[in-house]
N, C-alpha and C positions, 0 to 999 in steps of 0.2 A: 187552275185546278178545277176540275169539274165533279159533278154529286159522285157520278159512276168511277173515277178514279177514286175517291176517297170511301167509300163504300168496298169497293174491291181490298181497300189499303186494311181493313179492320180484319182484325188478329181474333178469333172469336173464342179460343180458349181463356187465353190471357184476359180477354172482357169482363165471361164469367168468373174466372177467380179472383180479379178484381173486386167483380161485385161481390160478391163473399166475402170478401177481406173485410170490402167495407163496412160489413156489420160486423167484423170484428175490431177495428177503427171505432166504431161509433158507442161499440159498449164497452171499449175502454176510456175513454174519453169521454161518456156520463158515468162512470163508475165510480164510488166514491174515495177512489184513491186521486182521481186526477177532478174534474171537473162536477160531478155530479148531484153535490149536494147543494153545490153554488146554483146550478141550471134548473135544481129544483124550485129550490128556493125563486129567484128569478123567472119563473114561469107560471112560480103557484105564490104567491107568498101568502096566503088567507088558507093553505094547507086542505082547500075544497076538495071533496070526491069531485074524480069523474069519471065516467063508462070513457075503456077507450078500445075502438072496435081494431081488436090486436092485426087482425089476417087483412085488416085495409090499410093498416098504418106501416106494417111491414111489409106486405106484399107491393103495394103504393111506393114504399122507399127504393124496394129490390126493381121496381123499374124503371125507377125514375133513375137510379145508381147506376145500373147496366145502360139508358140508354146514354147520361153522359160519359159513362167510361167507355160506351162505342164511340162516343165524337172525336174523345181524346186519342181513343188508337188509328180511330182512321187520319192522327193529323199528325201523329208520332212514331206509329209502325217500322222497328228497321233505322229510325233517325238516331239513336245510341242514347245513354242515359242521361248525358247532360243534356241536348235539347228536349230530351221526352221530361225532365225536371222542371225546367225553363219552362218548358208550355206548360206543365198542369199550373206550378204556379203562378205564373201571368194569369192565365185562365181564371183561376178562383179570384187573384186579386184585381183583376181590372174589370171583369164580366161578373162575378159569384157574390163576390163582398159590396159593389156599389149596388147590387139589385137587393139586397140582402137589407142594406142601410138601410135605400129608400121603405121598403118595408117596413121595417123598424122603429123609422120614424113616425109614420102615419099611424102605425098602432099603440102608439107612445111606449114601446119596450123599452129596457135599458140597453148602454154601451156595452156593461158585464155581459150579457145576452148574449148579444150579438158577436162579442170580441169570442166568444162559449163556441158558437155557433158556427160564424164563419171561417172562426180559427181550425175546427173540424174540415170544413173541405179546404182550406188550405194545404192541410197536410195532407189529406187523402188524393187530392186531386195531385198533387206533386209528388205522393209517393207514385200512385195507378201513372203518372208519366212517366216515369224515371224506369218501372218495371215494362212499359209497353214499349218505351223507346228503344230495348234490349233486348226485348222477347219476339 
């Protein structure tokens, strides 16, 4: 498979509402009905201000989001919802969550953290396949 076939394979509406989704994925999932007071706590536990520059932290996420839910459709596009399933999962657990660890480790976070954290693109990345593998 070559760059220009998997390029040409990317579904570019499906992308964007992906990435849209995703931030509707990620503020339910910090909200304080599912995760969110745990990730706070775990991120802050000393309850310190801090300045956080909103339009780089989300703009920064919306396309760091879109470019890997372009990778994902250029590798699922058309393949039906079980393998577009299959690959986002795999994806986040064998590429997303071991890059995520090592991280983690090095900046001595916790497990709760991280299980917070890469439990998020787990499911995002296996929902965004399951809908690009169809779409």
């Amino acid at each position: 498979m070559n760059l220009l076939n998997l390029i040409s394979n990317i579904r570019w509406l499906p992308v964007i509402v992906m990435t849209v989704f995703s931030f509707v994925i990620g503020f339910g999932w910090h909200s304080k009905y599912l995760f969110g007071k745990t990730w706070s706590m775990e991120n802050n536990p000393n309850n310190l201000q801090s300045k956080v520059n909103a339009p780089l932290v989300f703009g920064g996420t919306a396309i760091m989001h879109f470019l890997a839910i372009a990778s994902i459709s250029a590798i699922v596009s058309g393949q039906g919802y079980t393998n577009g399933f299959l690959t986002g999962f795999l994806i986040s657990l064998v590429w997303i969550l071991p890059s995520m660890s090592g991280t983690y480790l090095f900046a001595s976070r916790s497990i709760k953290l991280l299980a917070i954290d890469a439990g998020m693109y787990i499911v995002l990345f296996s929902i965004s396949g399951l809908i690009l593998g169809i779409w």
